[in-house]
Biopython code that builds the backbone (N, CA, C, O; Angstrom):
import numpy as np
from Bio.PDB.StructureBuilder import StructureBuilder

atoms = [
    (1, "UNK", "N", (-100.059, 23.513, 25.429)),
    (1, "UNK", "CA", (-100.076, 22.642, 26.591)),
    (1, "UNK", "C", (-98.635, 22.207, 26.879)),
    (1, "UNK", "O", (-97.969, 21.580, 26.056)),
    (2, "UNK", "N", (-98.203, 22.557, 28.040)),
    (2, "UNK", "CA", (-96.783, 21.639, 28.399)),
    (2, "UNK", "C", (-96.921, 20.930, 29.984)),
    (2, "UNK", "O", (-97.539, 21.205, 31.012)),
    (3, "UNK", "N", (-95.815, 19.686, 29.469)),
    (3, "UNK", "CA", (-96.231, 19.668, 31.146)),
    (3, "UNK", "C", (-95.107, 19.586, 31.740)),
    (3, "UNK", "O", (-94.257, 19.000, 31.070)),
    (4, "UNK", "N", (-94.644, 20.091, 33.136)),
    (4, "UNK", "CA", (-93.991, 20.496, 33.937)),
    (4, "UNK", "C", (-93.342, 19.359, 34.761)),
    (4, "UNK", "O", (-93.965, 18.635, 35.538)),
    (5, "UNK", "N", (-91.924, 19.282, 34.484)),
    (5, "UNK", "CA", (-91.185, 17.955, 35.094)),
    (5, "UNK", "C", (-90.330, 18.726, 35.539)),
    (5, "UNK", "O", (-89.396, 18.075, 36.008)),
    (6, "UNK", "N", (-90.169, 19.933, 35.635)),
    (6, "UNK", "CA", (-88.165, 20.559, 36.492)),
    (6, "UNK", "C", (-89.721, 21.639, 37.695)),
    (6, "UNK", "O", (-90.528, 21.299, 38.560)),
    (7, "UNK", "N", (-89.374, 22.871, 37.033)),
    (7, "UNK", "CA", (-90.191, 24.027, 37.929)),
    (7, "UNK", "C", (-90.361, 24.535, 36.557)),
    (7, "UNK", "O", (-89.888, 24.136, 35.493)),
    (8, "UNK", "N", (-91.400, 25.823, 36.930)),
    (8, "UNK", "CA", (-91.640, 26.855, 36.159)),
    (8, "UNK", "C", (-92.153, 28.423, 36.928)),
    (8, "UNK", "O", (-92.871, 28.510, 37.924)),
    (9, "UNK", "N", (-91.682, 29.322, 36.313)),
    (9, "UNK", "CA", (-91.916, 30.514, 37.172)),
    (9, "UNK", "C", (-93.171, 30.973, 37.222)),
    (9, "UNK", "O", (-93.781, 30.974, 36.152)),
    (10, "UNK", "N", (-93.783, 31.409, 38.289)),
    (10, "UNK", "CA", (-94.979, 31.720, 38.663)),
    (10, "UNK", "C", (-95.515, 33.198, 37.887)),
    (10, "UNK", "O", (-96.652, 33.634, 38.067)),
    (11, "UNK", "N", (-94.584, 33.818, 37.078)),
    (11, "UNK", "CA", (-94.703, 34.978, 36.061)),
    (11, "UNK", "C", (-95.068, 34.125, 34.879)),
    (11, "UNK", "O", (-96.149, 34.339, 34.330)),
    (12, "UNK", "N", (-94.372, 33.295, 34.486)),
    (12, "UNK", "CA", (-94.864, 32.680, 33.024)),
    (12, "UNK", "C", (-96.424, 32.298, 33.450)),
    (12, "UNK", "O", (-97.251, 32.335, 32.539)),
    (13, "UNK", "N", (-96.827, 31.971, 34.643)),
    (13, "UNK", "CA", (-97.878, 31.098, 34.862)),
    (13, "UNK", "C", (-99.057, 31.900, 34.616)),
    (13, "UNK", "O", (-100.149, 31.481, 34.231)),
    (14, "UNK", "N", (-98.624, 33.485, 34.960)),
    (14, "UNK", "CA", (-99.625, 34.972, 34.917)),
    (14, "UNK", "C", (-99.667, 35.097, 33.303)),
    (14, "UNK", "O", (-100.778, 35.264, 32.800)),
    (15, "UNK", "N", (-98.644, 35.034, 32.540)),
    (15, "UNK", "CA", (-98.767, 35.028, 30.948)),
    (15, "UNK", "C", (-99.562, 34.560, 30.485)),
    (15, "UNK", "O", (-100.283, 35.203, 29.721)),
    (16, "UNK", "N", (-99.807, 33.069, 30.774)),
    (16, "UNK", "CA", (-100.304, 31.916, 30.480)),
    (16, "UNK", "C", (-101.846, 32.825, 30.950)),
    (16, "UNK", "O", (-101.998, 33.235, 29.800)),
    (17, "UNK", "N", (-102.330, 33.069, 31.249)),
    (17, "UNK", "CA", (-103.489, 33.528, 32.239)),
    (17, "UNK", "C", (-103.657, 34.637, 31.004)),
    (17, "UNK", "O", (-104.604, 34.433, 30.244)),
    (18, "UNK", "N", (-102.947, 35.610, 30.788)),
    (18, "UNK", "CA", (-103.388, 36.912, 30.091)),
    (18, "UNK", "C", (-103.442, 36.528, 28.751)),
    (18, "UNK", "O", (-103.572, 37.483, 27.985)),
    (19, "UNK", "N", (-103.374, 35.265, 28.149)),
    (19, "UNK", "CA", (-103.217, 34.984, 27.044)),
    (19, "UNK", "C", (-104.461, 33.668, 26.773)),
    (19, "UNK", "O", (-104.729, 33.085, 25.723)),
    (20, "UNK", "N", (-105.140, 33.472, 28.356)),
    (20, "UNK", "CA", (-106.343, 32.287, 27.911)),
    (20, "UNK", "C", (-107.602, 33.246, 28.848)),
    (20, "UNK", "O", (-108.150, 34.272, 28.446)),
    (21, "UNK", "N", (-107.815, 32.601, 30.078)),
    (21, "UNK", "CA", (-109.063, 33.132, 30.606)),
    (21, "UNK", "C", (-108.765, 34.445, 31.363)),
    (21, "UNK", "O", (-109.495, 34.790, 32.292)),
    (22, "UNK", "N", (-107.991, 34.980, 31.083)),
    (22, "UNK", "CA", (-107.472, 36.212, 32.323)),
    (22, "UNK", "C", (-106.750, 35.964, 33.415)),
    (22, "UNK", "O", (-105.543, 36.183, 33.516)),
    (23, "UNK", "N", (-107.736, 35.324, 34.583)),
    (23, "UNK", "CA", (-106.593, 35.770, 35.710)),
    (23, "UNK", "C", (-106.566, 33.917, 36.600)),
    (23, "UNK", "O", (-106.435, 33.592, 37.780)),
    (24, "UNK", "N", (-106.744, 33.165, 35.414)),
    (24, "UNK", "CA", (-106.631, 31.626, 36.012)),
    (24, "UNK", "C", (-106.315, 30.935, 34.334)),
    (24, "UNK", "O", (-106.549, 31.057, 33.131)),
    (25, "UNK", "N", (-105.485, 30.016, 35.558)),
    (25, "UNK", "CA", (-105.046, 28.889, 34.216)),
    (25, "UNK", "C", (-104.831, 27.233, 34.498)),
    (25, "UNK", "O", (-103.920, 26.784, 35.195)),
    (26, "UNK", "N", (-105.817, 26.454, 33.840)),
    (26, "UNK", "CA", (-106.599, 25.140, 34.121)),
    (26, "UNK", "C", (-104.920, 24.035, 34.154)),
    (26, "UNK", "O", (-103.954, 24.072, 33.391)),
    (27, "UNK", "N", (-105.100, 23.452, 34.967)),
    (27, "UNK", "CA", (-104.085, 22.462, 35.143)),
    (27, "UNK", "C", (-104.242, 21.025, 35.746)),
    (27, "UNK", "O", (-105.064, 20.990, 36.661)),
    (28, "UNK", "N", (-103.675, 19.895, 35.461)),
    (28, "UNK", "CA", (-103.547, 18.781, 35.770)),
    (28, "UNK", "C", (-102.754, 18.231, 36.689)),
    (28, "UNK", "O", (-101.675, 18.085, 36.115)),
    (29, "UNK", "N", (-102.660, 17.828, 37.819)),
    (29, "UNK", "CA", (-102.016, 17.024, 38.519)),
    (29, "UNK", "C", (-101.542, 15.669, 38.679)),
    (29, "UNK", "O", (-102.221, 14.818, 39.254)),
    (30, "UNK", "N", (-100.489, 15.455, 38.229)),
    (30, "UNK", "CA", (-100.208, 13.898, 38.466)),
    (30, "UNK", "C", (-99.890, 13.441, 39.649)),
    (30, "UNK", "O", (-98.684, 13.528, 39.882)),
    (31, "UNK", "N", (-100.553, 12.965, 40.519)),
    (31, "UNK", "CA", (-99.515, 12.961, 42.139)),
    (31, "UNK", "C", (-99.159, 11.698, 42.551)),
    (31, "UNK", "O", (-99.050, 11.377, 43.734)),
    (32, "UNK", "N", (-98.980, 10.992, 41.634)),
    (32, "UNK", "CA", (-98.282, 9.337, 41.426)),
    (32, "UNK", "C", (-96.682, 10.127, 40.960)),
    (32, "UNK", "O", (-95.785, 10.163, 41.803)),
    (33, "UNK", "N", (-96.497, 10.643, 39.751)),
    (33, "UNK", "CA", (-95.591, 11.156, 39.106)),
    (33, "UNK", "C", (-94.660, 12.034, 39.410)),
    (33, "UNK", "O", (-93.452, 11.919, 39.203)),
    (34, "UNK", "N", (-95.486, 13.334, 40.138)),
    (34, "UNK", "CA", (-95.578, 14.531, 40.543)),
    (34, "UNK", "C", (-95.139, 15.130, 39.767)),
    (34, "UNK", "O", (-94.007, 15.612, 39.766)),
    (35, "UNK", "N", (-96.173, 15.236, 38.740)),
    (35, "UNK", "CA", (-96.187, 16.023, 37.110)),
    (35, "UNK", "C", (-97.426, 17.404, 37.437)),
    (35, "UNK", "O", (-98.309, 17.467, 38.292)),
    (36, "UNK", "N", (-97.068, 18.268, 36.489)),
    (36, "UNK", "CA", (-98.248, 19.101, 36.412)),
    (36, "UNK", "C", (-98.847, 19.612, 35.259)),
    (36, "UNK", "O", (-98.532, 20.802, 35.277)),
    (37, "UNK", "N", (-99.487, 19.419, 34.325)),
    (37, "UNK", "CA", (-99.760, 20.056, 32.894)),
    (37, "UNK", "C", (-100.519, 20.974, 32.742)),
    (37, "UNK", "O", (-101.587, 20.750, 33.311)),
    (38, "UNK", "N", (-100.482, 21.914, 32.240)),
    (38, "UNK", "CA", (-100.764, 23.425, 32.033)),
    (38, "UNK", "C", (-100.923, 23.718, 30.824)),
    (38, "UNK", "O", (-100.093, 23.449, 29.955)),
    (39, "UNK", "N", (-102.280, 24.450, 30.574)),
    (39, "UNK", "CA", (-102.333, 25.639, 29.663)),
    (39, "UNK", "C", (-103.073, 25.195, 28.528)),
    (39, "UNK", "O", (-102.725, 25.330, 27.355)),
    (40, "UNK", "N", (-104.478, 24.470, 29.097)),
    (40, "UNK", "CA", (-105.493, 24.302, 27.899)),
    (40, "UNK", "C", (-106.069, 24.967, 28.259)),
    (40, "UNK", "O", (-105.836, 25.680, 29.235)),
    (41, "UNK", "N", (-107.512, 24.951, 27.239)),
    (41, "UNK", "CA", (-108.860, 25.461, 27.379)),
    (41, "UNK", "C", (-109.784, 24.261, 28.361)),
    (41, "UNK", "O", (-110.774, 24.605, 29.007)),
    (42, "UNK", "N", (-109.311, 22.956, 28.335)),
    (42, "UNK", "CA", (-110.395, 22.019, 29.084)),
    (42, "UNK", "C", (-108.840, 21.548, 29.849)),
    (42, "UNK", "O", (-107.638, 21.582, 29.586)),
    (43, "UNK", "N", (-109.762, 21.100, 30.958)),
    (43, "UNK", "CA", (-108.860, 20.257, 32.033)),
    (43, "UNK", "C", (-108.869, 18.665, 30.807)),
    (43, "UNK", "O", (-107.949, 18.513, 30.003)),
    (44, "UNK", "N", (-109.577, 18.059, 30.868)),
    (44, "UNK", "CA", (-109.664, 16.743, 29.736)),
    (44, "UNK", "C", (-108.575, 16.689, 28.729)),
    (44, "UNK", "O", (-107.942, 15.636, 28.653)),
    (45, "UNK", "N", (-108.284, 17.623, 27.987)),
    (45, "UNK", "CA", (-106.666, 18.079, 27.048)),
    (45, "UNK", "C", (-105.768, 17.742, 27.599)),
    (45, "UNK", "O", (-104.955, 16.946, 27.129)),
    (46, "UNK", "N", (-105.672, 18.362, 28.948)),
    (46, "UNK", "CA", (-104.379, 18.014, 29.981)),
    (46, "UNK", "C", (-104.578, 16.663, 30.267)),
    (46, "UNK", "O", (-103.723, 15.910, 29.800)),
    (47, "UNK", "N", (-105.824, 15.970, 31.155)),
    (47, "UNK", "CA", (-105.779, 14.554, 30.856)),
    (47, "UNK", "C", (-105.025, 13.636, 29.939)),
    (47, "UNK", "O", (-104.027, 12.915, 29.951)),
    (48, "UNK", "N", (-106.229, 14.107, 28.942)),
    (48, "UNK", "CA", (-105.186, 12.869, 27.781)),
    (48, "UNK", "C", (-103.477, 13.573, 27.649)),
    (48, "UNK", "O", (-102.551, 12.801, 27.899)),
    (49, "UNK", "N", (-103.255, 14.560, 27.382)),
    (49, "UNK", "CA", (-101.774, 15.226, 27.097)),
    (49, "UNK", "C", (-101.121, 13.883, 28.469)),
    (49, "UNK", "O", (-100.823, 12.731, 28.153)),
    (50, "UNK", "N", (-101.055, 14.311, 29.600)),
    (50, "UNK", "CA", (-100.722, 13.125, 30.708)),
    (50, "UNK", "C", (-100.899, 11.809, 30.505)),
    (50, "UNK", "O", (-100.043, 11.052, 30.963)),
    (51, "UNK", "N", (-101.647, 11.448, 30.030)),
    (51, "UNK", "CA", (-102.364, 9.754, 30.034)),
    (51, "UNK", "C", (-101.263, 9.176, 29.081)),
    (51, "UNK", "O", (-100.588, 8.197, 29.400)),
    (52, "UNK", "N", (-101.080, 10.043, 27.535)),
    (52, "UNK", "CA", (-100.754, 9.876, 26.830)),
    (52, "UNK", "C", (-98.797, 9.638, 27.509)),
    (52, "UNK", "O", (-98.042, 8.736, 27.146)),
    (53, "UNK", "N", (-98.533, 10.528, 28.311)),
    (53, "UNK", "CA", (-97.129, 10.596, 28.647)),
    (53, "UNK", "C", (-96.861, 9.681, 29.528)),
    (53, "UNK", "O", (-95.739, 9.613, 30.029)),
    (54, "UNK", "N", (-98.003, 8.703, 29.906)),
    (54, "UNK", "CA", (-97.869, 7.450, 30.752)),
    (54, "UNK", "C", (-98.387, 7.147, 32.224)),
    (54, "UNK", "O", (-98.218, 6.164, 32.946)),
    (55, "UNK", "N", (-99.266, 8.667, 32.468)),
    (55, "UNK", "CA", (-99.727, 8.689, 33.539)),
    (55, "UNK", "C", (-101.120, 7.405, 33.484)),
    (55, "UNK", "O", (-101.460, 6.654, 32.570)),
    (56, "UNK", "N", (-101.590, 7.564, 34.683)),
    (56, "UNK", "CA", (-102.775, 6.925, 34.949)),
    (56, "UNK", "C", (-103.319, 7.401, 35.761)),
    (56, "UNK", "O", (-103.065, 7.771, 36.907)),
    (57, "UNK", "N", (-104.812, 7.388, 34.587)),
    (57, "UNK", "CA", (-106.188, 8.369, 34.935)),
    (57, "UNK", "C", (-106.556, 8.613, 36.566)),
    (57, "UNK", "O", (-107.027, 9.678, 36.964)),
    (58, "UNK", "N", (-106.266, 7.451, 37.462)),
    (58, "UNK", "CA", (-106.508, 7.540, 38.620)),
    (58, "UNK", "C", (-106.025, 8.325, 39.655)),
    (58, "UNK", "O", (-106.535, 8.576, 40.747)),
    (59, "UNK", "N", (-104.606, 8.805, 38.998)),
    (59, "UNK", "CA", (-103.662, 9.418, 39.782)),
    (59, "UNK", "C", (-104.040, 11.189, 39.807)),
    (59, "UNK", "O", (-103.994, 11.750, 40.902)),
    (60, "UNK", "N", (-104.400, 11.986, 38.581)),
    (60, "UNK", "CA", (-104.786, 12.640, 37.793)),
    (60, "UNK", "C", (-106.323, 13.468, 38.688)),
    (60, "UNK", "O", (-107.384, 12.977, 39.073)),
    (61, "UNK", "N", (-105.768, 14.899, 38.743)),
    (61, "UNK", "CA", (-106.865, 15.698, 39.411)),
    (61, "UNK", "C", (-106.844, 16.914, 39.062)),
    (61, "UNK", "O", (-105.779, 17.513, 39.206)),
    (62, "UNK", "N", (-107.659, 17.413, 38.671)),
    (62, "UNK", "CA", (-107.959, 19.026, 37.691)),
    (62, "UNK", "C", (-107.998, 19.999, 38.800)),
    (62, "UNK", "O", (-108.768, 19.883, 39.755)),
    (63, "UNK", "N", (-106.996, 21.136, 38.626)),
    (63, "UNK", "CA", (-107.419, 22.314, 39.741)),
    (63, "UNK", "C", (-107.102, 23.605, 38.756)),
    (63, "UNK", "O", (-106.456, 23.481, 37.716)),
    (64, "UNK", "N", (-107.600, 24.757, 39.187)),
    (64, "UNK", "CA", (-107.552, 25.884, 38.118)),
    (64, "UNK", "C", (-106.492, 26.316, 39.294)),
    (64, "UNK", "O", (-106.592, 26.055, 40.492)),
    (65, "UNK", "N", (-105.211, 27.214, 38.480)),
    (65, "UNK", "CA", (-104.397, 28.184, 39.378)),
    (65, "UNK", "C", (-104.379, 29.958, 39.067)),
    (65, "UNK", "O", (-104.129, 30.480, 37.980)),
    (66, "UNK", "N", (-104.574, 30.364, 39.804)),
    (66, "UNK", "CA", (-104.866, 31.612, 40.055)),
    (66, "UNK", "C", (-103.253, 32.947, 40.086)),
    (66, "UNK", "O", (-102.956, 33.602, 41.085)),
    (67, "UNK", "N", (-102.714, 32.992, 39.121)),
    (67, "UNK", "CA", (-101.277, 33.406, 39.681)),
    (67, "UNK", "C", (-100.941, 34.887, 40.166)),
    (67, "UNK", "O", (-99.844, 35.366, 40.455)),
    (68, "UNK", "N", (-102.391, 35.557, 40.171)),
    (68, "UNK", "CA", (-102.316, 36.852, 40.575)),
    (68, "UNK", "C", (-103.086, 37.226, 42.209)),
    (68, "UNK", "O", (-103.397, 38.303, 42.716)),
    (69, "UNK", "N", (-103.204, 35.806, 42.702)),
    (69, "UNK", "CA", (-104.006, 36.459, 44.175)),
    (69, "UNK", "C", (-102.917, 35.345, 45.085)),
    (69, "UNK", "O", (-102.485, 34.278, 44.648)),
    (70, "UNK", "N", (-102.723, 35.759, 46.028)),
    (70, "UNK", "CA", (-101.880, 35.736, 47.235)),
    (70, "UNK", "C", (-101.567, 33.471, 47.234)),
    (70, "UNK", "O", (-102.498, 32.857, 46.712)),
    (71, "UNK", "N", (-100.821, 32.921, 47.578)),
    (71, "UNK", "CA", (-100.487, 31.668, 47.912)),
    (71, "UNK", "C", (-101.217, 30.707, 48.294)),
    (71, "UNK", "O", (-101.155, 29.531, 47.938)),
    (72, "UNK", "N", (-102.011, 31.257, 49.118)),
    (72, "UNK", "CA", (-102.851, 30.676, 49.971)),
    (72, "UNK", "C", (-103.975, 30.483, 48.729)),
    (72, "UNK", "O", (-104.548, 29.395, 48.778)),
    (73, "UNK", "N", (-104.195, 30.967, 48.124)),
    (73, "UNK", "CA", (-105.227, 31.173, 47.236)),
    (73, "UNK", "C", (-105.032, 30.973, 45.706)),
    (73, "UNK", "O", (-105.840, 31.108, 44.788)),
    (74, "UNK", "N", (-103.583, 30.572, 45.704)),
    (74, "UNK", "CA", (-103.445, 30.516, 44.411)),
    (74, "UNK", "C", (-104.122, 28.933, 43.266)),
    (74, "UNK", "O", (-104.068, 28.845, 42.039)),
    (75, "UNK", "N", (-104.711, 27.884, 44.302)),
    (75, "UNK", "CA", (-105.058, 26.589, 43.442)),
    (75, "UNK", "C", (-106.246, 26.927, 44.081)),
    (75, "UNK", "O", (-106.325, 27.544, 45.144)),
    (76, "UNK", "N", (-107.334, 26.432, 43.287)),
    (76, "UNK", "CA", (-108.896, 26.018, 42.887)),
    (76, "UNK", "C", (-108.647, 24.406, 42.770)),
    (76, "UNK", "O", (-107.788, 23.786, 42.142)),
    (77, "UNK", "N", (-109.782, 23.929, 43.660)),
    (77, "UNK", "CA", (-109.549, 22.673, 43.615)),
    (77, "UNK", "C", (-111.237, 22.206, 43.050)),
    (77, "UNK", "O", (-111.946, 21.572, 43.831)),
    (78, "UNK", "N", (-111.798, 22.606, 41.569)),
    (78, "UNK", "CA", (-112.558, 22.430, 40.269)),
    (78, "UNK", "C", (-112.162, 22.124, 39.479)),
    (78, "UNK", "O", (-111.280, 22.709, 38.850)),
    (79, "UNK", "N", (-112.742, 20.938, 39.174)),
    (79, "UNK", "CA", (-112.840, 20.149, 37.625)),
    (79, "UNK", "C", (-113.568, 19.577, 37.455)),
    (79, "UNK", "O", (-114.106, 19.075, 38.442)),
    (80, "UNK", "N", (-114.099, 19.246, 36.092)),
    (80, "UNK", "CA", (-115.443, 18.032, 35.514)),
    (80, "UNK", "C", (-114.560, 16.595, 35.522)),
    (80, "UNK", "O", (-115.161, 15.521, 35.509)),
    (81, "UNK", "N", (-113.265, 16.650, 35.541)),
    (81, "UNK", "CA", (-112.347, 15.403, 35.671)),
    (81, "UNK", "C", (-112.272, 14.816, 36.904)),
    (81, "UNK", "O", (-111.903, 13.661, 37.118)),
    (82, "UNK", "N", (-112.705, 15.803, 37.894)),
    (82, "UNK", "CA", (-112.225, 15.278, 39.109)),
    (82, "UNK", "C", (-113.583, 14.399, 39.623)),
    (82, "UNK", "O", (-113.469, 13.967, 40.770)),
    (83, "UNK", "N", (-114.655, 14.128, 39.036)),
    (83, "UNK", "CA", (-115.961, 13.646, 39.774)),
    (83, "UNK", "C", (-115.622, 11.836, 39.397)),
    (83, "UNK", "O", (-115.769, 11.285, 38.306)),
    (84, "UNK", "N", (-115.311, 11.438, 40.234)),
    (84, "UNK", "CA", (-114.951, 9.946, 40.644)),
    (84, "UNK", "C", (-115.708, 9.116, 41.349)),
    (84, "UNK", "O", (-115.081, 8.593, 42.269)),
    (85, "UNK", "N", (-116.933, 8.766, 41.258)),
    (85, "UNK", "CA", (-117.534, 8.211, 42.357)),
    (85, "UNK", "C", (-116.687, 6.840, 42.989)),
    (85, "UNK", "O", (-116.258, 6.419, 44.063)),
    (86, "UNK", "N", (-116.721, 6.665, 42.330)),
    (86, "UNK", "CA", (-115.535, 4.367, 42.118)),
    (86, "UNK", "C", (-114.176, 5.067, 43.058)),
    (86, "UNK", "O", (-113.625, 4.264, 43.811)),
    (87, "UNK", "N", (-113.757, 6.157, 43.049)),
    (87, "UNK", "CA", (-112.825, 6.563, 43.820)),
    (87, "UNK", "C", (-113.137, 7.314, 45.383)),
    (87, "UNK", "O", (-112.204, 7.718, 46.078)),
    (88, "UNK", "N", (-114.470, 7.421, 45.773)),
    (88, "UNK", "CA", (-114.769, 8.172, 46.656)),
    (88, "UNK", "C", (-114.919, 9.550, 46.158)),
    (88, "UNK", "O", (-114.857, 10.249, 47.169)),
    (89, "UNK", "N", (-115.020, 10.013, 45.529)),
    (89, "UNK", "CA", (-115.272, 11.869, 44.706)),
    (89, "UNK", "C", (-116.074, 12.213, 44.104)),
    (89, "UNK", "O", (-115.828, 12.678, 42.990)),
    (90, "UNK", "N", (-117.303, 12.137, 44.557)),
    (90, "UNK", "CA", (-118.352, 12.264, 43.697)),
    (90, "UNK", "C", (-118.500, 13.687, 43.086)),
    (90, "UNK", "O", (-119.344, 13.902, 42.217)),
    (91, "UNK", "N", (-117.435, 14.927, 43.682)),
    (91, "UNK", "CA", (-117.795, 16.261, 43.311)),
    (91, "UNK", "C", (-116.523, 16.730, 42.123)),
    (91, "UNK", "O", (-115.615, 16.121, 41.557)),
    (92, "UNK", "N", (-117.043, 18.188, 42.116)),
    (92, "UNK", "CA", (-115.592, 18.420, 40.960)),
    (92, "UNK", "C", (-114.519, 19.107, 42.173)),
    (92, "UNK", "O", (-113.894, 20.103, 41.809)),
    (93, "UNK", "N", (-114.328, 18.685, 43.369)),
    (93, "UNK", "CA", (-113.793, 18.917, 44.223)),
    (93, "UNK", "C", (-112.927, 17.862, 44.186)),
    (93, "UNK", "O", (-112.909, 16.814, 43.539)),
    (94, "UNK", "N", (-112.082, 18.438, 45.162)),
    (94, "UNK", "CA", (-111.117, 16.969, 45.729)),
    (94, "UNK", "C", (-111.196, 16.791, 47.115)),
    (94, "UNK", "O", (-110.541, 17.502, 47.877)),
    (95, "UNK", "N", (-112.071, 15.747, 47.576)),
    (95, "UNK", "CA", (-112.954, 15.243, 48.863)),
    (95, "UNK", "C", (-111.889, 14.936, 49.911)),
    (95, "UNK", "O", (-111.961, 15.217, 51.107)),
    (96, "UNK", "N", (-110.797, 14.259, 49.224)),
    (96, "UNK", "CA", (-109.868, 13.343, 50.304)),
    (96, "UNK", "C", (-108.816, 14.247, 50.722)),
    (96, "UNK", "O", (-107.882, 14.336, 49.924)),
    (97, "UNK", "N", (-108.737, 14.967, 51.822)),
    (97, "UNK", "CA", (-107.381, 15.910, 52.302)),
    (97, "UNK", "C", (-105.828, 15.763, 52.291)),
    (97, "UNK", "O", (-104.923, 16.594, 52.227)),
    (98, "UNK", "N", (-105.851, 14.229, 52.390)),
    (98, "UNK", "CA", (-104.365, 13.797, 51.738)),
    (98, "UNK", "C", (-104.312, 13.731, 50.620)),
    (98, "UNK", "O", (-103.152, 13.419, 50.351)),
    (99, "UNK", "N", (-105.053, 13.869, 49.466)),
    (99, "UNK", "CA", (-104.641, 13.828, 47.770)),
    (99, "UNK", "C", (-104.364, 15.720, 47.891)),
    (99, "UNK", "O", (-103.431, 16.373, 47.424)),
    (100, "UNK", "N", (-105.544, 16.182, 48.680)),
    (100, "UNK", "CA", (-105.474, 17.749, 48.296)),
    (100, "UNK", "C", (-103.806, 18.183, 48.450)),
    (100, "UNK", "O", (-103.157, 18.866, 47.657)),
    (101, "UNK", "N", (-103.368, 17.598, 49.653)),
    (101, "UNK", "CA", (-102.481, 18.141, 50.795)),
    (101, "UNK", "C", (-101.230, 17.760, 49.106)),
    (101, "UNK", "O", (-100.936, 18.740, 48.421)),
    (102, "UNK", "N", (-100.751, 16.549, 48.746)),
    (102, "UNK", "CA", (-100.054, 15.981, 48.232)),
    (102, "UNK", "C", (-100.894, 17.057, 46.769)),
    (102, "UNK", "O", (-99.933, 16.782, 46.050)),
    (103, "UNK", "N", (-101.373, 17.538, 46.267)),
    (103, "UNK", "CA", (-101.613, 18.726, 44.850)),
    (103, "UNK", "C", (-100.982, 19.523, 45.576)),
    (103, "UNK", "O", (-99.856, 19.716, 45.119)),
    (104, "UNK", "N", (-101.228, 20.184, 46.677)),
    (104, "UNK", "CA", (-100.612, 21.530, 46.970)),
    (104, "UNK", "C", (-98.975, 21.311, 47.037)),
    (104, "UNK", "O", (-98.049, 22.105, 46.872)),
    (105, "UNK", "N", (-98.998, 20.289, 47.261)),
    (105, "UNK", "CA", (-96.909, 19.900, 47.272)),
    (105, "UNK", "C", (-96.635, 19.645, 46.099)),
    (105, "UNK", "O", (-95.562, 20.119, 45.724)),
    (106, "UNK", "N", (-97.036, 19.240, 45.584)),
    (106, "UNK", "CA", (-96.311, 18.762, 44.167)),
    (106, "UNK", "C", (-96.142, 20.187, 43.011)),
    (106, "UNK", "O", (-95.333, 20.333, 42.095)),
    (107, "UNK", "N", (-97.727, 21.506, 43.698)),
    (107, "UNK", "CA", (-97.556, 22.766, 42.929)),
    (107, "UNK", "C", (-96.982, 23.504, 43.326)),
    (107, "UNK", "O", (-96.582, 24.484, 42.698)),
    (108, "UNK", "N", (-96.685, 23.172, 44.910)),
    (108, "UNK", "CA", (-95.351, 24.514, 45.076)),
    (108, "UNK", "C", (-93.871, 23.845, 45.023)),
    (108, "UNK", "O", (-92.916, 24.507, 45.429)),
    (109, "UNK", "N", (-93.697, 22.621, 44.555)),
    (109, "UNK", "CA", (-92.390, 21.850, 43.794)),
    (109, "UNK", "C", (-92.695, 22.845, 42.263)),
    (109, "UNK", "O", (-92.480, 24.031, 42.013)),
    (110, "UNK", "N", (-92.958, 22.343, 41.900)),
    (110, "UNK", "CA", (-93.617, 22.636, 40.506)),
    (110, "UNK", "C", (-93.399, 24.560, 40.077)),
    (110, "UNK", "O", (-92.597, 25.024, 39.267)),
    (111, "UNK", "N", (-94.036, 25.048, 40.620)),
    (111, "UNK", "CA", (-94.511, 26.654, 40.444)),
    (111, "UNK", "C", (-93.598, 27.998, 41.641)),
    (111, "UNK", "O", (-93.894, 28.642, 42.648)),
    (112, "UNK", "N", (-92.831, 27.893, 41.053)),
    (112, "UNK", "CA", (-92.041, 29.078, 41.939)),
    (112, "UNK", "C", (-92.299, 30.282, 41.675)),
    (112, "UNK", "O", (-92.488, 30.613, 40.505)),
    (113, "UNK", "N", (-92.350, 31.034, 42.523)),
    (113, "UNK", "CA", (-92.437, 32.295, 42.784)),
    (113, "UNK", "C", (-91.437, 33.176, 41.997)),
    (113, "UNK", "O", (-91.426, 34.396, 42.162)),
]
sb = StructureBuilder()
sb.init_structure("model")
sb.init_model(0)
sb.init_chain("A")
sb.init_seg("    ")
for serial, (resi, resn, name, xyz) in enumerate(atoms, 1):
    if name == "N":
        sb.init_residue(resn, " ", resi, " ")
    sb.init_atom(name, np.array(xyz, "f"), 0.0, 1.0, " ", f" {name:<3s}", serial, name[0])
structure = sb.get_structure()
C-alpha cells in the first residue's frame, strides 16, 4: 500500500494491476488532502492506511482504476466504503457530481500518463 503525495506513472499503476486483480487496482481518495492510496486487496486497508496519515473518514471515497482501458474509463466509481447514508450516499457509488468531478482531478494530478 502507498499513498501518493507528488504523481505516479500510469505504467507502475498497470504493474500494480498484473501483480493483484489483473487489469484494476482498488484506491482511495482523499479530496480534502488531495491524497490517493493505492494497492490493497480491500478499499478499507487504504481507509485506515489514510485515516491513520491524518485524513478524515468523511473526506475519503473508494474507486477501482483501470490502467489498461482508455482515460475516460480509467476510474470506477465502486466501493463498500463509499455507502454513506448521514452523507447523502446511500450507494457504493459516488451520488454527488462535485465530489466525483473533484476524484477525477485530484487522479489525473495524481496518475500520469
Amino acid at each position: 500500500m502507498i499513498i501518493v503525495t507528488a504523481s505516479i506513472p500510469l505504467a507502475e499503476i498497470q504493474i500494480m494491476a498484473d501483480h493483484s486483480f489483473g487489469d484494476m487496482v482498488k484506491a482511495v481518495v482523499d479530496i480534502q488532502r488531495d491524497l490517493v492510496a493505492l494497492d490493497a486487496e480491500l478499499h478499507a486497508d487504504l481507509e485506515a492506511l489514510l485515516i491513520e496519515d491524518g485524513s478524515k473518514q468523511e473526506h475519503i471515497w473508494g474507486i477501482n482504476l483501470y490502467p489498461a482501458l482508455p482515460s475516460q474509463d480509467l476510474v470506477e466509481f465502486d466501493s463498500l466504503i463509499n455507502i454513506r447514508p448521514r452523507q447523502g450516499n446511500p450507494s457504493r457509488g459516488v451520488e454527488d457530481e462535485s465530489i466525483r468531478r473533484k476524484i477525477l482531478d485530484i487522479v489525473a494530478k495524481r496518475i500520469k500518463p
